[in-house]
PQR file of N, CA, C, O and H, with PARSE charges and radii, in Angstrom:
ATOM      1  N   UNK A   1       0.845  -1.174   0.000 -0.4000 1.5000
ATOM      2  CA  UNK A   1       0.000   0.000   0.000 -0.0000 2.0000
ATOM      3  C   UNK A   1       0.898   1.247   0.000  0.5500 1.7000
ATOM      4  O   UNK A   1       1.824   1.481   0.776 -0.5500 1.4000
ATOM      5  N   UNK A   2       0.499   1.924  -0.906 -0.4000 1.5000
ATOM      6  CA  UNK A   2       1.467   3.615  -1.029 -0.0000 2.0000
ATOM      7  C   UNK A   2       1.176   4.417   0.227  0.5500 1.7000
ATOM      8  O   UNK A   2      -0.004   4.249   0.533 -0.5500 1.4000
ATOM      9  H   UNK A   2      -0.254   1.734  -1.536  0.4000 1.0000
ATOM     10  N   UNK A   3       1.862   5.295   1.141 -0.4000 1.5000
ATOM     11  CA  UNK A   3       1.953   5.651   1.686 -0.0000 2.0000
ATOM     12  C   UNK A   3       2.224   7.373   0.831  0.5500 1.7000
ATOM     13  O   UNK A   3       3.288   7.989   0.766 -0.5500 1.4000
ATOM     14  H   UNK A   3       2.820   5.431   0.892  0.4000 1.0000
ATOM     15  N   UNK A   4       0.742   7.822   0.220 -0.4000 1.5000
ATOM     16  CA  UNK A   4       0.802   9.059  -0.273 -0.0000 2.0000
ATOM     17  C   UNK A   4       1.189  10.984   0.371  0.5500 1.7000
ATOM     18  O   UNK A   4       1.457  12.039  -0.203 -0.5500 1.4000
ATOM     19  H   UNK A   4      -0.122   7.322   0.272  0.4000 1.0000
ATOM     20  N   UNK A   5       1.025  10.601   1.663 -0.4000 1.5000
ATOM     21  CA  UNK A   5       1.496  11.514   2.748 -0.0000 2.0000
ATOM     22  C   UNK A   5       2.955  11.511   2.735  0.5500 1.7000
ATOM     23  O   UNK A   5       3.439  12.641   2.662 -0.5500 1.4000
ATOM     24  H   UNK A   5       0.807   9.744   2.129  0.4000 1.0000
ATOM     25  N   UNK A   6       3.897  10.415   2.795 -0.4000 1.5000
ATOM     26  CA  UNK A   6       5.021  10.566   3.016 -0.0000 2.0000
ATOM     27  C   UNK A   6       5.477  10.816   1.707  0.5500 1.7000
ATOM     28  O   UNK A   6       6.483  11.525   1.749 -0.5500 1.4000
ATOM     29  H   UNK A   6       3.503   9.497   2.855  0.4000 1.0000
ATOM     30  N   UNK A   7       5.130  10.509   0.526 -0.4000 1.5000
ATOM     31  CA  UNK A   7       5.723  10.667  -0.723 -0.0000 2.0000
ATOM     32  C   UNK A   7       5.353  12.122  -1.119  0.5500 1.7000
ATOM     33  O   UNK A   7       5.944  12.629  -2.072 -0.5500 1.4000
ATOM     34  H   UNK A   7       4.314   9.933   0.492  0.4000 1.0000
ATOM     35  N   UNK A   8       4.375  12.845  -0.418 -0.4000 1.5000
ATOM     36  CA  UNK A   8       4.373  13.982  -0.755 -0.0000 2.0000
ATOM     37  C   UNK A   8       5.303  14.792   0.354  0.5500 1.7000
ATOM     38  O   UNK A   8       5.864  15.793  -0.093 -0.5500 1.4000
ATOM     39  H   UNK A   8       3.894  12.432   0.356  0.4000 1.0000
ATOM     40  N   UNK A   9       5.453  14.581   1.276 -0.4000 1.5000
ATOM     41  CA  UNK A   9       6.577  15.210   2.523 -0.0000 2.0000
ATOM     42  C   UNK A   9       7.858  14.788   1.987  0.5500 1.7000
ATOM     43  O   UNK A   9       8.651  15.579   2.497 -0.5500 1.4000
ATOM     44  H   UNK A   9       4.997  13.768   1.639  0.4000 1.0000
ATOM     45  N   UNK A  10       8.431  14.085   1.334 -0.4000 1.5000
ATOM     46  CA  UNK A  10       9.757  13.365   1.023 -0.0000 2.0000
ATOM     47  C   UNK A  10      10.126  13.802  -0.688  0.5500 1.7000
ATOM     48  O   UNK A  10      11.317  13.841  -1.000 -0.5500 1.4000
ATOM     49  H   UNK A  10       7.787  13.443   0.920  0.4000 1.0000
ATOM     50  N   UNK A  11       8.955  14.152  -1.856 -0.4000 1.5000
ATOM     51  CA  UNK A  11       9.289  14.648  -2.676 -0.0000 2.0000
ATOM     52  C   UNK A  11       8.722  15.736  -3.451  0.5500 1.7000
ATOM     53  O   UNK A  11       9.192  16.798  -3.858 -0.5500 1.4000
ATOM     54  H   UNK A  11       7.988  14.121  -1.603  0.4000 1.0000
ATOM     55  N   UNK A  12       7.491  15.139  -3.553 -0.4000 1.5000
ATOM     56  CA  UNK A  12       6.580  16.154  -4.176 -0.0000 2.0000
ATOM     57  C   UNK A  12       6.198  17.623  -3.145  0.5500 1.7000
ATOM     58  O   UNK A  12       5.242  18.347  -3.422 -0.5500 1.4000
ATOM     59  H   UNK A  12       7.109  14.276  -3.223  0.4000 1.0000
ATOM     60  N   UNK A  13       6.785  17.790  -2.383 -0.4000 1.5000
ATOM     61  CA  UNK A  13       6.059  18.835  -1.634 -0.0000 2.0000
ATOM     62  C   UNK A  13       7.335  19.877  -1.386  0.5500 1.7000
ATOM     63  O   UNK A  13       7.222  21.029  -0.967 -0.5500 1.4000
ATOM     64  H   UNK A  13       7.561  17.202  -2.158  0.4000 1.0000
ATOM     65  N   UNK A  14       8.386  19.308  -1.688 -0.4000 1.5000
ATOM     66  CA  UNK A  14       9.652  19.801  -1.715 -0.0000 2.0000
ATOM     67  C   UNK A  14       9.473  20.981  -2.523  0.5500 1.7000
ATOM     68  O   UNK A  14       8.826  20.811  -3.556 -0.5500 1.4000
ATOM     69  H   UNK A  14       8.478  18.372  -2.029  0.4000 1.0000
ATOM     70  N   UNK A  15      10.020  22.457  -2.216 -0.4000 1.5000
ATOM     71  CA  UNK A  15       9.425  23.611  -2.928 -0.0000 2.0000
ATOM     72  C   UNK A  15      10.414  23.690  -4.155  0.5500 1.7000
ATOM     73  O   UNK A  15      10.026  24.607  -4.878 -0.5500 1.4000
ATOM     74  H   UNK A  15      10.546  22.596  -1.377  0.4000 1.0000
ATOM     75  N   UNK A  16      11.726  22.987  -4.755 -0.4000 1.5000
ATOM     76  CA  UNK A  16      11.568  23.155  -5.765 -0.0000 2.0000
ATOM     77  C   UNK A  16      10.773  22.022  -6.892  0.5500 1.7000
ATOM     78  O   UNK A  16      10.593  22.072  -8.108 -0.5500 1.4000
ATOM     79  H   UNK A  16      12.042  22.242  -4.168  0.4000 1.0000
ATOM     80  N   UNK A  17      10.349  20.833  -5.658 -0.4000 1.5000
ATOM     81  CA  UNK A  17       9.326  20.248  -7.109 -0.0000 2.0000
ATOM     82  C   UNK A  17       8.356  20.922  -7.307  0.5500 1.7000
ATOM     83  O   UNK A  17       7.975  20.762  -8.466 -0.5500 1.4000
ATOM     84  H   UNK A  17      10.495  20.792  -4.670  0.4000 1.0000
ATOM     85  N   UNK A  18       7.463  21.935  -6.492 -0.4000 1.5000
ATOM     86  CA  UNK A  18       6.154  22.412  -6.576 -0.0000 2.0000
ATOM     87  C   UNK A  18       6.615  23.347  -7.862  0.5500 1.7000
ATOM     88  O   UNK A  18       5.963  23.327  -8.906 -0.5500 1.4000
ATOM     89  H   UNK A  18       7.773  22.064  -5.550  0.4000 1.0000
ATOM     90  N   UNK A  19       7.820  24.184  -7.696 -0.4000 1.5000
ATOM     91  CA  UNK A  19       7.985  25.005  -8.710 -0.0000 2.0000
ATOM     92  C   UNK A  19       8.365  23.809  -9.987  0.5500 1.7000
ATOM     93  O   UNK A  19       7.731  24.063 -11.011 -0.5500 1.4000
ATOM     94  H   UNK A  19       8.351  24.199  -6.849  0.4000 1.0000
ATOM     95  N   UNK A  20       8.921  23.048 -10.061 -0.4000 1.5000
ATOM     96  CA  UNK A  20       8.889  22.332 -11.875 -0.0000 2.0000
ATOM     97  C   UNK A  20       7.346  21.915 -12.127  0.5500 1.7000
ATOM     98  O   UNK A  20       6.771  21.855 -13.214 -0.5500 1.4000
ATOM     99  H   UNK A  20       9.436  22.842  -9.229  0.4000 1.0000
ATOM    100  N   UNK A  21       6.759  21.608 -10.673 -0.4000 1.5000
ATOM    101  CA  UNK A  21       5.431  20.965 -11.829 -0.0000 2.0000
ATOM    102  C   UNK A  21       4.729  22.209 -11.976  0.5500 1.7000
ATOM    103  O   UNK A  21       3.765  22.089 -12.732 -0.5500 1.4000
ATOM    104  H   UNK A  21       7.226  21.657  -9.791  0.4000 1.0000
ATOM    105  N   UNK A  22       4.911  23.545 -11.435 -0.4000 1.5000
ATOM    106  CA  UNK A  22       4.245  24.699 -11.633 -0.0000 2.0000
ATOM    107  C   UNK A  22       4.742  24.955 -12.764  0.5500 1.7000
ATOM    108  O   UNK A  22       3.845  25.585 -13.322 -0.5500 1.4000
ATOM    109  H   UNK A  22       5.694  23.643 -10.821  0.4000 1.0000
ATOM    110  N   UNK A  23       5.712  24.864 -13.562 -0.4000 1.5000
ATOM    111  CA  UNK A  23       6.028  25.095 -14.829 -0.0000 2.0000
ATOM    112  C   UNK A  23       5.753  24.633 -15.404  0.5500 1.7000
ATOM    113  O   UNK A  23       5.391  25.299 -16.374 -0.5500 1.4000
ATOM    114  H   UNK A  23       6.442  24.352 -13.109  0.4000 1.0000
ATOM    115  N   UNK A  24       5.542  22.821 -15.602 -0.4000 1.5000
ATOM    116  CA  UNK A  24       4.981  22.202 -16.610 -0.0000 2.0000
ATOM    117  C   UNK A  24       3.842  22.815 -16.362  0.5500 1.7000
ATOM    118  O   UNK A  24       4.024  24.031 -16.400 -0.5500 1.4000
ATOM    119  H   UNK A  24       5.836  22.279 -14.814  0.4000 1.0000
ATOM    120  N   UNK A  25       2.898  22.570 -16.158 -0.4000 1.5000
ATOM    121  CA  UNK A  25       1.210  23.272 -16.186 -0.0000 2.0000
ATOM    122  C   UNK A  25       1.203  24.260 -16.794  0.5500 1.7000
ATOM    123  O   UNK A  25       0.386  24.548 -17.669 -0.5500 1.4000
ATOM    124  H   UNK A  25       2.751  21.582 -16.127  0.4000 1.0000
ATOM    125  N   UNK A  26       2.198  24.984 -16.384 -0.4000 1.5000
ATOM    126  CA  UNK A  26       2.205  26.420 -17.373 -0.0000 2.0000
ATOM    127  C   UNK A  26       2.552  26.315 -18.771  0.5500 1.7000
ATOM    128  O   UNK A  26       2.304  27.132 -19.657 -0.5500 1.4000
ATOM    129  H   UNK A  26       2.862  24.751 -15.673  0.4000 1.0000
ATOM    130  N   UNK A  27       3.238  25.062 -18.872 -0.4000 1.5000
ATOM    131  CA  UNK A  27       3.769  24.765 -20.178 -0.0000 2.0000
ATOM    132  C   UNK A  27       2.651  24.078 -20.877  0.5500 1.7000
ATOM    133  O   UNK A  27       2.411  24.458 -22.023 -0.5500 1.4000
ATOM    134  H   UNK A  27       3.440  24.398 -18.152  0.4000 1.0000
ATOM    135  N   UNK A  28       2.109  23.362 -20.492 -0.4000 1.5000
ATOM    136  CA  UNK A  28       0.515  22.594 -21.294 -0.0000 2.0000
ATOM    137  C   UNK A  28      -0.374  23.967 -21.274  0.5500 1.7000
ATOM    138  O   UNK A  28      -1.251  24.021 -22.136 -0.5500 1.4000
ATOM    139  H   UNK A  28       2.304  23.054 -19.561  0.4000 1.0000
ATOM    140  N   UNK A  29      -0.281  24.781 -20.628 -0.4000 1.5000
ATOM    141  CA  UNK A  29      -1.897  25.695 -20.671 -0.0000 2.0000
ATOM    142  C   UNK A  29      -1.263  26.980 -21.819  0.5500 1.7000
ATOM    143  O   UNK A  29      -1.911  27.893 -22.329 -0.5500 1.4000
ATOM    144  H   UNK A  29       0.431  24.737 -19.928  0.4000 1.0000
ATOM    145  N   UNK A  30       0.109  26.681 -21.974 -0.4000 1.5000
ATOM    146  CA  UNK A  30       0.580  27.652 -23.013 -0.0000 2.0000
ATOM    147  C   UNK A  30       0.142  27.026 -24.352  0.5500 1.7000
ATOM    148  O   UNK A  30      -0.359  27.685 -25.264 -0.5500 1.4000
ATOM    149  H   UNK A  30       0.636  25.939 -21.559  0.4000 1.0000
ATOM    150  N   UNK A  31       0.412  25.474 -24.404 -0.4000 1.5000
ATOM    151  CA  UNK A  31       0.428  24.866 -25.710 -0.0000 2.0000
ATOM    152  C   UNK A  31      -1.085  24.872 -25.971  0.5500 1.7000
ATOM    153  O   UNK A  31      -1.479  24.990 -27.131 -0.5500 1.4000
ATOM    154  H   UNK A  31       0.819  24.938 -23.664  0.4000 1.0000
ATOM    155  N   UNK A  32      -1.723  24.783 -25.223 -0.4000 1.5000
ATOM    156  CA  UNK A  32      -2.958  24.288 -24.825 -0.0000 2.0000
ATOM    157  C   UNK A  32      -3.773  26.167 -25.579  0.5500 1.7000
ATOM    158  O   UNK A  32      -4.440  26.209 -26.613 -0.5500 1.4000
ATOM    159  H   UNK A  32      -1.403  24.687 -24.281  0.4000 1.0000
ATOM    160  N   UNK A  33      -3.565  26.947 -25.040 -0.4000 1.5000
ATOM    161  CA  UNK A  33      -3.954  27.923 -25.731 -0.0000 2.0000
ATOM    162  C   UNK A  33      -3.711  28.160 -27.348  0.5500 1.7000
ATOM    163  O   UNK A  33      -4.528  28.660 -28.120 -0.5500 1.4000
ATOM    164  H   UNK A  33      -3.023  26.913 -24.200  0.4000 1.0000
ATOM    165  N   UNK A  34      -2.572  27.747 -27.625 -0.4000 1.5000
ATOM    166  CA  UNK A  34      -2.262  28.221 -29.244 -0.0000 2.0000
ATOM    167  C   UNK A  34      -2.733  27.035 -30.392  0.5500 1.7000
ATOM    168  O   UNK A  34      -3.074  27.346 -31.533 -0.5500 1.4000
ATOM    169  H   UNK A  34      -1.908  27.340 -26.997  0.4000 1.0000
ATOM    170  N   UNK A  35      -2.691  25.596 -29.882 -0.4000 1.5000
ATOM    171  CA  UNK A  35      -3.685  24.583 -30.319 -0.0000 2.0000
ATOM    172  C   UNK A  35      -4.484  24.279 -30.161  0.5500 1.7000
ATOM    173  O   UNK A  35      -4.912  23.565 -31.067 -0.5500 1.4000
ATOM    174  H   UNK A  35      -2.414  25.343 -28.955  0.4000 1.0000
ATOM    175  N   UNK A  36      -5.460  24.493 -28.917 -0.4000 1.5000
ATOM    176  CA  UNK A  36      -6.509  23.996 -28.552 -0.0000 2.0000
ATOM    177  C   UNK A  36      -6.447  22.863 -27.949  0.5500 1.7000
ATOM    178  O   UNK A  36      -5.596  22.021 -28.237 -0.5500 1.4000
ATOM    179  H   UNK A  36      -5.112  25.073 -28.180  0.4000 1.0000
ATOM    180  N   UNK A  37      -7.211  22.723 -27.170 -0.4000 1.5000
ATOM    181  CA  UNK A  37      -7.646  21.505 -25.813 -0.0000 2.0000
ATOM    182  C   UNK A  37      -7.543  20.018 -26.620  0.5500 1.7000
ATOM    183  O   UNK A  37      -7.103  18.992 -26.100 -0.5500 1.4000
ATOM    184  H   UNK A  37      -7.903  23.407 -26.937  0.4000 1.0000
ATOM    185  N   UNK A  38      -8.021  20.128 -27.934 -0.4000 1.5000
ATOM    186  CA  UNK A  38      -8.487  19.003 -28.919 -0.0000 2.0000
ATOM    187  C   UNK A  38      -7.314  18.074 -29.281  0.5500 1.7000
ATOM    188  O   UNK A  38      -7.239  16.851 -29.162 -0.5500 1.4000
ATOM    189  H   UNK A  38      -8.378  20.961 -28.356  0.4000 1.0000
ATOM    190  N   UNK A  39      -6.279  19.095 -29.824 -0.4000 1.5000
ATOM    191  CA  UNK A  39      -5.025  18.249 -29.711 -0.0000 2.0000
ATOM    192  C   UNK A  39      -3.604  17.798 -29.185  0.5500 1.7000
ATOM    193  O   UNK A  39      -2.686  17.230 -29.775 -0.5500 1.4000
ATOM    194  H   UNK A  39      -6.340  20.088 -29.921  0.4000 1.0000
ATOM    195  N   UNK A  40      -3.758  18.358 -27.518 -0.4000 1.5000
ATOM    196  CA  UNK A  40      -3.480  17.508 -26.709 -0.0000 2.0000
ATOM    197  C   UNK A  40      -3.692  16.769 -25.897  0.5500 1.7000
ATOM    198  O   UNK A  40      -2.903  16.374 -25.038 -0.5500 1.4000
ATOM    199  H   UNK A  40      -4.505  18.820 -27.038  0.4000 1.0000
ATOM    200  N   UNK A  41      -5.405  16.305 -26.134 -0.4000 1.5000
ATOM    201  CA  UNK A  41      -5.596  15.446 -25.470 -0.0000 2.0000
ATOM    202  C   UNK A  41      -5.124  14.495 -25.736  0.5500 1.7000
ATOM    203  O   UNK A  41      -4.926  14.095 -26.883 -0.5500 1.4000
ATOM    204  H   UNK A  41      -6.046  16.625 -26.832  0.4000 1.0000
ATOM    205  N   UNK A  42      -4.714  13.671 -24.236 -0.4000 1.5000
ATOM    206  CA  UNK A  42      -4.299  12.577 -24.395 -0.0000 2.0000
ATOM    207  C   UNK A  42      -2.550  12.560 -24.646  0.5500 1.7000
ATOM    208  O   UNK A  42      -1.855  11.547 -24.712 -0.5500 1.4000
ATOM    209  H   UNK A  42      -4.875  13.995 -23.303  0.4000 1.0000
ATOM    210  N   UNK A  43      -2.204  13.627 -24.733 -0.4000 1.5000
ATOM    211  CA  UNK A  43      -0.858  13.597 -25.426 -0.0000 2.0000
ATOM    212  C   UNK A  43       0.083  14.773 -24.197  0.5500 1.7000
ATOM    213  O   UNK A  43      -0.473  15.731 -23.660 -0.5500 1.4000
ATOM    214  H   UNK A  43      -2.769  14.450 -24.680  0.4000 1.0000
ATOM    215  N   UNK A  44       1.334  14.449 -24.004 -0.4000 1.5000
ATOM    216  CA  UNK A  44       2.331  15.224 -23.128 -0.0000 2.0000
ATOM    217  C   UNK A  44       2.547  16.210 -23.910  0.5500 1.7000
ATOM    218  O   UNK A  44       2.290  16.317 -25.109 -0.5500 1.4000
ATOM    219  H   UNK A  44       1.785  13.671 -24.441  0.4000 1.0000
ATOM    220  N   UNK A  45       3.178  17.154 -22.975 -0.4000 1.5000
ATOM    221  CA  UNK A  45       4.001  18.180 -23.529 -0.0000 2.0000
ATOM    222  C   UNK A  45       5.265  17.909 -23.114  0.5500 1.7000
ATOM    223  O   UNK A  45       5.598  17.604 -21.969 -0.5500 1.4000
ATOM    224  H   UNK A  45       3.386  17.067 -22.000  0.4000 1.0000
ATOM    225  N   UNK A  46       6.222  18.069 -24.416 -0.4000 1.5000
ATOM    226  CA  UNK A  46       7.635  17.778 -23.833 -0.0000 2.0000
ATOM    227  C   UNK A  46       8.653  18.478 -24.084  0.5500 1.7000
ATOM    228  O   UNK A  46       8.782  18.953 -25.212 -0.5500 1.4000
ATOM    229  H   UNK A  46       5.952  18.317 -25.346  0.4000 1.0000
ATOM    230  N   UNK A  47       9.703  18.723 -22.991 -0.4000 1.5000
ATOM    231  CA  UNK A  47      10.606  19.887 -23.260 -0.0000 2.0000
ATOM    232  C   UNK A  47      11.914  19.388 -24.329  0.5500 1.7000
ATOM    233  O   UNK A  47      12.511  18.336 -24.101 -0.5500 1.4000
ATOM    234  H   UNK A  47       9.598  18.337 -22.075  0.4000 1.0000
ATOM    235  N   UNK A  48      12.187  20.062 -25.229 -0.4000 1.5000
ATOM    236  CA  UNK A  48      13.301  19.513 -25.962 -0.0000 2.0000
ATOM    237  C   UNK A  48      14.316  19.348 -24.883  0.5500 1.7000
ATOM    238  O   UNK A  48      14.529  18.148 -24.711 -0.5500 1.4000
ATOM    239  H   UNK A  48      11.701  20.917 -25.413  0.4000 1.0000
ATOM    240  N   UNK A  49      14.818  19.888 -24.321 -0.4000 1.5000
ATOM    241  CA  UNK A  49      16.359  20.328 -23.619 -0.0000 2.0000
ATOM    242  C   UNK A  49      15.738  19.600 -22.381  0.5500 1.7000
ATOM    243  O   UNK A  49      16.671  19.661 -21.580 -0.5500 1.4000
ATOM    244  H   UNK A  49      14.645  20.863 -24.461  0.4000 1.0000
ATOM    245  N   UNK A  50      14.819  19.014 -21.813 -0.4000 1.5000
ATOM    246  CA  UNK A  50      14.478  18.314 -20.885 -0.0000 2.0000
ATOM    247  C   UNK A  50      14.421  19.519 -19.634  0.5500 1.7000
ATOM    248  O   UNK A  50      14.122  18.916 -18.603 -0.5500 1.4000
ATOM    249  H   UNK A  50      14.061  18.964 -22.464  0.4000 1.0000
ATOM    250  N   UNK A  51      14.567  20.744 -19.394 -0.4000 1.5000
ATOM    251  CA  UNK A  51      14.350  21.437 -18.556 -0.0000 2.0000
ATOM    252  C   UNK A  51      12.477  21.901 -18.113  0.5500 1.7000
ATOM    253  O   UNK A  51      11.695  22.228 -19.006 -0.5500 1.4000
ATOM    254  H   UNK A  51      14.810  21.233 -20.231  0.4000 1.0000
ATOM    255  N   UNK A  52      12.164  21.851 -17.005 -0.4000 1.5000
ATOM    256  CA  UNK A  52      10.885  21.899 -17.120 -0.0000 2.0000
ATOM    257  C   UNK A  52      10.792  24.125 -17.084  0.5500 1.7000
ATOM    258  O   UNK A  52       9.941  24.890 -17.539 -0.5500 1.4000
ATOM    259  H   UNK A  52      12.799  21.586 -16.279  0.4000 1.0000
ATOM    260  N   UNK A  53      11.556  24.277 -16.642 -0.4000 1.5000
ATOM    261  CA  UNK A  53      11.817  25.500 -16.505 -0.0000 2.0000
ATOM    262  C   UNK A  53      12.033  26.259 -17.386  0.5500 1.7000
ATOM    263  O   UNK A  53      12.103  27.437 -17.036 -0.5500 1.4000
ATOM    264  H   UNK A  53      12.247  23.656 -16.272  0.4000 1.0000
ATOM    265  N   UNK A  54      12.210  25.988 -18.713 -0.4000 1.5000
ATOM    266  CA  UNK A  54      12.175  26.817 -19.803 -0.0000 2.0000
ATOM    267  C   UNK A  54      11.630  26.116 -20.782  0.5500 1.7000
ATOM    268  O   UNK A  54      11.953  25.121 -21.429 -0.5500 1.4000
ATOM    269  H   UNK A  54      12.153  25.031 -18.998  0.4000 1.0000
ATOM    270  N   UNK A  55       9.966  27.469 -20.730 -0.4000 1.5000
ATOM    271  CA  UNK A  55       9.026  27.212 -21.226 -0.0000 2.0000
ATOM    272  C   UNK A  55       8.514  27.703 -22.765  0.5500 1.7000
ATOM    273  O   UNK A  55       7.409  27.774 -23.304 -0.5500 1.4000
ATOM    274  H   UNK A  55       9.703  28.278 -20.204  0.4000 1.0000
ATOM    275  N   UNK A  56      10.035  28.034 -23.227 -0.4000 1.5000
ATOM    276  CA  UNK A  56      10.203  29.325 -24.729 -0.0000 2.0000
ATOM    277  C   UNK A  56       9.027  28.231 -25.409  0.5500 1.7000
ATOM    278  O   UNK A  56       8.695  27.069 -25.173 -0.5500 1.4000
ATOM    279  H   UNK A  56      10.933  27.976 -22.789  0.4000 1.0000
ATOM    280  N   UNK A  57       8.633  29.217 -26.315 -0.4000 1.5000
ATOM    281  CA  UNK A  57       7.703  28.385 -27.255 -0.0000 2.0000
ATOM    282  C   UNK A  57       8.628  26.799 -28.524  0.5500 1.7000
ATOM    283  O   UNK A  57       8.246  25.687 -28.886 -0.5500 1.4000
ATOM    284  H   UNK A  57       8.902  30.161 -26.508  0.4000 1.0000
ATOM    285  N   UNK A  58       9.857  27.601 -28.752 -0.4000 1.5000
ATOM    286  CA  UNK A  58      10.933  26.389 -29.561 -0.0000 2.0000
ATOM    287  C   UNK A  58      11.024  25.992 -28.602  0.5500 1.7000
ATOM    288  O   UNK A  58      12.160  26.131 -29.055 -0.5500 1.4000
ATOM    289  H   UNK A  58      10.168  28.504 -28.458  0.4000 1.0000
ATOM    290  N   UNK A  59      11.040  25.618 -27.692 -0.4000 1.5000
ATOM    291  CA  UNK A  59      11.379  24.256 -26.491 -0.0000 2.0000
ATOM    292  C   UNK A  59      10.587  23.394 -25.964  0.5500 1.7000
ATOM    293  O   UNK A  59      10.802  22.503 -25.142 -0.5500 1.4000
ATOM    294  H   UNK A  59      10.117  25.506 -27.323  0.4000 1.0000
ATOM    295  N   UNK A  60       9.083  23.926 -26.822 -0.4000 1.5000
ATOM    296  CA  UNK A  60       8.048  22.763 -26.037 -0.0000 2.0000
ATOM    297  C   UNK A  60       7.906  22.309 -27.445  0.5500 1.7000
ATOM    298  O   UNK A  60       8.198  22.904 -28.483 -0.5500 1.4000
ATOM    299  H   UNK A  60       8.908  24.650 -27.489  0.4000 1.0000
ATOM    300  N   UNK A  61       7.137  20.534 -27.168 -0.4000 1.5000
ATOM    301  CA  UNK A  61       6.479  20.186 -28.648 -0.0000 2.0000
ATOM    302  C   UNK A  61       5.526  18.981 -28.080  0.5500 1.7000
ATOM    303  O   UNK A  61       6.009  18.245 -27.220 -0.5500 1.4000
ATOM    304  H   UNK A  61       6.899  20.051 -26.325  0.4000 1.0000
ATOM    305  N   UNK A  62       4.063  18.736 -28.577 -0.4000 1.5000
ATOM    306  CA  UNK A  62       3.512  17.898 -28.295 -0.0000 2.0000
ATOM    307  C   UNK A  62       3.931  16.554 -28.239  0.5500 1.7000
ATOM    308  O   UNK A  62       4.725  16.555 -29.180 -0.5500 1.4000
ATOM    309  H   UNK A  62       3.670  19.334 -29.275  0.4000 1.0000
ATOM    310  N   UNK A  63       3.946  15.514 -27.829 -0.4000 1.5000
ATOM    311  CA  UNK A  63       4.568  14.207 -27.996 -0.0000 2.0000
ATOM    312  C   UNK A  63       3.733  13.333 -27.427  0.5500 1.7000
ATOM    313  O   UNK A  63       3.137  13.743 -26.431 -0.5500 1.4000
ATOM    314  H   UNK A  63       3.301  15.514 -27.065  0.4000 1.0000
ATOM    315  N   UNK A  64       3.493  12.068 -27.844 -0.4000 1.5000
ATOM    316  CA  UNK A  64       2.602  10.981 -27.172 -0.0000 2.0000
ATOM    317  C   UNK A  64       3.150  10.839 -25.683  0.5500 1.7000
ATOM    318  O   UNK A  64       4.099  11.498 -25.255 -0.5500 1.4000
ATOM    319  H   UNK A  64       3.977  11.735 -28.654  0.4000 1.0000
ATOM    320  N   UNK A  65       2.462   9.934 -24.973 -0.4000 1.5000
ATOM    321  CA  UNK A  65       2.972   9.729 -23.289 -0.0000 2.0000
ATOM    322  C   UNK A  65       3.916   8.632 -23.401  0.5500 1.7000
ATOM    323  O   UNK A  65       4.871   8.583 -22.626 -0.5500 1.4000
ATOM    324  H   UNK A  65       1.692   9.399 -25.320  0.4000 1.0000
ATOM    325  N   UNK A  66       3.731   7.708 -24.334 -0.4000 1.5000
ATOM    326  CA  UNK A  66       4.604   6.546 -24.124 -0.0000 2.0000
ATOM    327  C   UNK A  66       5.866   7.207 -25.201  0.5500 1.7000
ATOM    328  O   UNK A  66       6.217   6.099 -25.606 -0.5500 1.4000
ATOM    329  H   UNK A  66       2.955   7.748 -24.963  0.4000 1.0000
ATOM    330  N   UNK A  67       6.439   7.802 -25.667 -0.4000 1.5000
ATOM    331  CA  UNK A  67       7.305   8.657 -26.716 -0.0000 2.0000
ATOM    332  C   UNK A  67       7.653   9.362 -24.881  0.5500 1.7000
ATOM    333  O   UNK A  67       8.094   8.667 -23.966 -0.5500 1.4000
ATOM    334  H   UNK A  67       6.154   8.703 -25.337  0.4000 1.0000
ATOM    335  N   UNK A  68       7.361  10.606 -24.791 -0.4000 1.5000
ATOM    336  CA  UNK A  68       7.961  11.213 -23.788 -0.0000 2.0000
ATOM    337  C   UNK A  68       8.674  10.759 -22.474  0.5500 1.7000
ATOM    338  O   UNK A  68       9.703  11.118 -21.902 -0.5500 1.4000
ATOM    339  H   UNK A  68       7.003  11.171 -25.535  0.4000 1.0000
ATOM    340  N   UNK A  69       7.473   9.595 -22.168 -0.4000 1.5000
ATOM    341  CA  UNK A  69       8.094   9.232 -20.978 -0.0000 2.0000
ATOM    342  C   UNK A  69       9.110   7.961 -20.695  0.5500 1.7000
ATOM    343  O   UNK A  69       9.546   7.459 -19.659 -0.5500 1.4000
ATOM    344  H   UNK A  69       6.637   9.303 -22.632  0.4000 1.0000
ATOM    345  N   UNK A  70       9.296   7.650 -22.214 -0.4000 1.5000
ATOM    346  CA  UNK A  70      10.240   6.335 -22.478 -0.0000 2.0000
ATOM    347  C   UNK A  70      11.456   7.241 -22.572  0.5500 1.7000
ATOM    348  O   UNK A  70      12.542   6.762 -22.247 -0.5500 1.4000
ATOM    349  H   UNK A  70       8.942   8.058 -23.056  0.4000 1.0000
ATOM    350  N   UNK A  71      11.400   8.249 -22.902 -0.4000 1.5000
ATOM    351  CA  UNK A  71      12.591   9.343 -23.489 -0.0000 2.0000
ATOM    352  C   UNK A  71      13.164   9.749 -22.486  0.5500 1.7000
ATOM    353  O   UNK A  71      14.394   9.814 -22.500 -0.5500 1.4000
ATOM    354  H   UNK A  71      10.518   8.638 -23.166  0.4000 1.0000
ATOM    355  N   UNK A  72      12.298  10.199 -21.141 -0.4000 1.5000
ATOM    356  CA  UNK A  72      12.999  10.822 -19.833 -0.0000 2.0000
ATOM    357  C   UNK A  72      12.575   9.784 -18.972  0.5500 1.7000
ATOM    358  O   UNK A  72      11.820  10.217 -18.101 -0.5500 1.4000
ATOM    359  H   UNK A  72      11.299  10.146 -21.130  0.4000 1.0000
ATOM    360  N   UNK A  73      12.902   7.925 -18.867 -0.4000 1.5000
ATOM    361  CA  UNK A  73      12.526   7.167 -18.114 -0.0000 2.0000
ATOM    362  C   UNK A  73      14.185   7.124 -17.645  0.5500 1.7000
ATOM    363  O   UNK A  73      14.548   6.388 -16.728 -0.5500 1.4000
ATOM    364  H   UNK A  73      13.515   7.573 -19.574  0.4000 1.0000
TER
END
């Protein structure tokens, strides 16, 4: 059984993860505005340079989930 309290005290709650996943979000609701909701559903946004922190428009590009996350596994 996951123990979701401690995994959020031990990583996710850590203030610089809050700030990368605050960037990705910002990075889907950017892509998400200039394409529309329609075609990323279902699909990641992924940083070329793998930084979640730079969100330039040449540095993001839509990509499937199993493509992205095989890429940064």
């Amino acid at each position: 059984m996951r123990d979701y309290k401690k995994e959020y005290a031990n990583y996710q709650g850590k203030p610089e993860q809050i700030a990368r996943r605050s960037s990705r979000n910002k990075a889907r609701l950017k892509i998400k505005k200039t394409v529309g909701a329609a075609a990323i559903k279902g699909k990641d946004i992924d940083h070329k340079d793998r930084n979640p922190n730079n969100n330039s428009r040449s540095n993001l590009r839509i990509s499937s989930v199993k493509r992205n996350r095989s890429r940064n596994g």
